[in-house]
C-alpha positions in Angstrom: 8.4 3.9 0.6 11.1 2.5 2.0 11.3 4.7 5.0 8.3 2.6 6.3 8.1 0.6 8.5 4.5 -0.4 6.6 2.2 1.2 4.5 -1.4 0.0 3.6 -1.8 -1.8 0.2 -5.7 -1.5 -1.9 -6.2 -2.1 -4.7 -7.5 0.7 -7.4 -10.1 -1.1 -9.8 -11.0 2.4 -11.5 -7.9 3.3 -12.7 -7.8 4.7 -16.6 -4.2 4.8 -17.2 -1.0 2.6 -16.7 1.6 5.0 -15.6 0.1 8.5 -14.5 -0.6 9.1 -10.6 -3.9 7.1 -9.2 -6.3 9.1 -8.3 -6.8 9.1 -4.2 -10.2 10.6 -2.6 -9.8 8.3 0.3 -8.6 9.0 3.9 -5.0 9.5 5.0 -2.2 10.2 2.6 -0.9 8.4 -0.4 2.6 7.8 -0.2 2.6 5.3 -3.6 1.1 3.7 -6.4 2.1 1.0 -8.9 3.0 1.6 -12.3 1.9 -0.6 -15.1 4.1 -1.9 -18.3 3.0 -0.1 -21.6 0.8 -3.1 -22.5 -0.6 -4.2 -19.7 -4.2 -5.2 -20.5 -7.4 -3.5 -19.1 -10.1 -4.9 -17.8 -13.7 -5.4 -19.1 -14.7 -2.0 -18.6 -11.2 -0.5 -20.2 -10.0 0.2 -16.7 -6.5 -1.2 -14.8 -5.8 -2.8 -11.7 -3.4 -0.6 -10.0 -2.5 -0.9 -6.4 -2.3 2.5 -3.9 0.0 2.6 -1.3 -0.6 5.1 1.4 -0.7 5.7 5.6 -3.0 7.8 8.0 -2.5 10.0 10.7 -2.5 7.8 13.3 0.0 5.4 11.7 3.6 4.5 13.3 5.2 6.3 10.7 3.1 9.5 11.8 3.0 8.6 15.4 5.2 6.2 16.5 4.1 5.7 20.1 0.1 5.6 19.4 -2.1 2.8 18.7 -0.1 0.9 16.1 3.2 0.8 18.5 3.1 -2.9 18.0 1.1 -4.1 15.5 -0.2 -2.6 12.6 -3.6 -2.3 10.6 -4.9 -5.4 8.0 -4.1 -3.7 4.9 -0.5 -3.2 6.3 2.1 -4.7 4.4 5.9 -4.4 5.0 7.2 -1.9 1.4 10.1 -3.6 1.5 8.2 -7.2 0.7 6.2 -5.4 -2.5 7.6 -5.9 -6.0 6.0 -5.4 -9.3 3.3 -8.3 -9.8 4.2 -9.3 -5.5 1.8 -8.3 -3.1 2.9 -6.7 -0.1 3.3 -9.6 2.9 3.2 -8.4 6.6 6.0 -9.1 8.4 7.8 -8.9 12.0 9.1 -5.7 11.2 5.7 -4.4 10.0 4.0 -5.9 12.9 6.3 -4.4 15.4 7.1 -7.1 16.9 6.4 -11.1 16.9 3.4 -11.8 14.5 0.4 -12.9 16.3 -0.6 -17.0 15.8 
């Protein structure tokens, strides 16, 4: 992901396994997902928590002159500020520019 400049970060609450692709049906196109240790636990329902990293069309990395020239979407988070078990933060770089007050 790091080619990026952000990508949009949600969370995956159906997920049944810890390490095989996450399933995507939503818009625009999934460009990564988290990957979980062997034992990380399941939820209630025997599902994971897995976050799904991904961009659409109309993106900066996609278009870089169109609507999110400078600023970006609020799911956006800067890849480079995502680690395992660290959300994604949005940042100048992200943003495009000087983050809003």
């Amino acid at each position: 992901m790091g080619g990026f400049d952000y990508v949009r970060q949600t969370v995956a609450r159906l997920s049944t396994t810890r390490r095989k692709p996450v399933g995507w049906n939503g818009t625009g196109r999934r460009v990564g997902y988290s990957v979980l240790k062997t034992n990380a636990p399941s939820g209630d329902t025997g599902r994971f928590v897995r976050r799904v990293f991904w961009v659409k069309d109309y993106d900066r990395s996609e278009q870089p002159d169109g609507t999110y020239k400078t600023s970006a979407p609020s799911e956006a988070v800067d890849p480079r500020t995502v680690a395992p078990g660290v959300w994604g933060e949005l940042t100048e770089r992200a943003w495009g520019g000087p983050l809003p007050d």
